[in-house]
N, C-alpha and C positions, 0 to 999 in steps of 0.2 A: 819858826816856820810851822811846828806843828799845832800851837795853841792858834797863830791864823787862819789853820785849816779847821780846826774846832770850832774857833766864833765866826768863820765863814758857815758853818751846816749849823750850827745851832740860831743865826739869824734868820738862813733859811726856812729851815723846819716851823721856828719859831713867828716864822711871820712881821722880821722885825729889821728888815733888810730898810737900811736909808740910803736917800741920795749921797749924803757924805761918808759911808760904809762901800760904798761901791766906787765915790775915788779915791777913798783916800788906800782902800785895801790894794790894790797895782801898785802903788806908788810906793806902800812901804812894801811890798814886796820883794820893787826895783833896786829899794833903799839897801833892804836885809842882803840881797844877791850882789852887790857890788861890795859892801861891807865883805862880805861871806870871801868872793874872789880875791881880795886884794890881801885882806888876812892869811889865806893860804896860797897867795904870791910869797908874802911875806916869811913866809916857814919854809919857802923851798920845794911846796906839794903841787902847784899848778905852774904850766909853762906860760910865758909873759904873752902869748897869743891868743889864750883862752880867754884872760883876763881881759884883753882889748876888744876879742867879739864879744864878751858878755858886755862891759861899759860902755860900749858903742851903740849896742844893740838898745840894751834900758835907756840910754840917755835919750836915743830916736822915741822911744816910744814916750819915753816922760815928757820930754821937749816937744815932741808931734802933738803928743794926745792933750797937754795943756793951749798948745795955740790952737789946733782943731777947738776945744773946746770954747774958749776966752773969745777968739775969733769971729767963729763962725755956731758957735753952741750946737758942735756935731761932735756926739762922744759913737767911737767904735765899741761897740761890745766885747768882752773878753770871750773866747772862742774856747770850748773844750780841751782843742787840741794845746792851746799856749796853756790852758793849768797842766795838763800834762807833764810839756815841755818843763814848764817849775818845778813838779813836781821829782823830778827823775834829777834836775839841777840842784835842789835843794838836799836829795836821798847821795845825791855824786858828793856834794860837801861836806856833809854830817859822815859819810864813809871816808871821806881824803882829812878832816880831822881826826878821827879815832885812827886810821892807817894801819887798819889791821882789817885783815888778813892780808899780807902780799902774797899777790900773784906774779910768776913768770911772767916778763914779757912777751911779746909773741917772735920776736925776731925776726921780722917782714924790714926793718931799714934798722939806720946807725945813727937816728938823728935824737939828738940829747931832746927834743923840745915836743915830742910825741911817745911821750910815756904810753904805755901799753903796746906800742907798735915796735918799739925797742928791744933789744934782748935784757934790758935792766928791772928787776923786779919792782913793782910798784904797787899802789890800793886796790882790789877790784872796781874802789868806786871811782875810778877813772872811765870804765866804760858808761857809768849812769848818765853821769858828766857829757861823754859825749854825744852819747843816744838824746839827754836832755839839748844839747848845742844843736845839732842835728833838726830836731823839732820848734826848737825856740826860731833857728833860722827859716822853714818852713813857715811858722807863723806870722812871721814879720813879713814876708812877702803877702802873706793875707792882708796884712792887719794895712799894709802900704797902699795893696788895689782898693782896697774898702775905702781907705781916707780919699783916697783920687776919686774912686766914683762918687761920694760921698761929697765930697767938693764940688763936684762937675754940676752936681743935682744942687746945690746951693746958688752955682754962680750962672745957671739956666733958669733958676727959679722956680726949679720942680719941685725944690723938697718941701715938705712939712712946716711949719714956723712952728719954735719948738714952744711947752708950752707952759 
């Protein structure tokens, strides 16, 4: 994740950003972040719900944003707020691997399947995790009204022919 964030600014800076730089970087993203989930399903450090909103959520967008594109050749922008959201998911995972330092639970319920809300100690990077879930889900509702309006201007015949 971190050398993606490198040869993303270093394209930038560099002036060297291509059309297949900008799809194909979401997509392994998508690819890294379910890998990343299922792996730490796998070790017993994330609960099996996390995993289902993250591979749900990446498949809508890899699945959307290739028919959007193939379709109707309408790509949505990536939004500042969803590299965040990656960002803080990707910092949640790199922290729920290494699994140090635990923190106290907080003790608010008894439910095995919401680590940090539990009395059982767990990674602090459970909360990046869901601070990033949080925002990732926010985006998604972005990223959803953008392709509907996005469509509508298609199938009206307002939009652009792309070029």
């Amino acid at each position: 994740a971190l050398t993606d964030c490198l040869d993303g600014q270093v394209a930038r800076r560099t002036h060297t950003v291509s059309k297949l730089g900008r799809l194909l970087d979401p997509a392994v993203d998508r690819v890294l972040m379910i890998c990343a989930v299922v792996g730490l399903l796998l070790v017993g450090r994330l609960p099996v719900w996390v995993v289902v909103v993250v591979v749900a959520r990446d498949a809508l967008m890899l699945v959307g944003g290739a028919w959007l594109l193939s379709r109707y050749h309408v790509r949505i922008p990536v939004v500042y707020a969803g590299k965040v959201a990656t960002t803080f998911l990707f910092i949640g995972m790199a922290g729920l691997i290494l699994n140090v330092p635990l923190v106290p639970g907080l003790g608010l319920c008894d439910a095995p399947w919401l680590p940090g809300f539990n009395s059982v100690s767990c990674s602090w990077a459970i909360w990046a995790v869901y601070l990033g879930l949080a925002l990732a889900l926010a985006t998604t509702v972005y990223y959803v009204a953008s392709a509907l309006r996005e469509l509508r201007k298609v199938r009206t015949g307002s939009a652009h022919e792309p070029e």
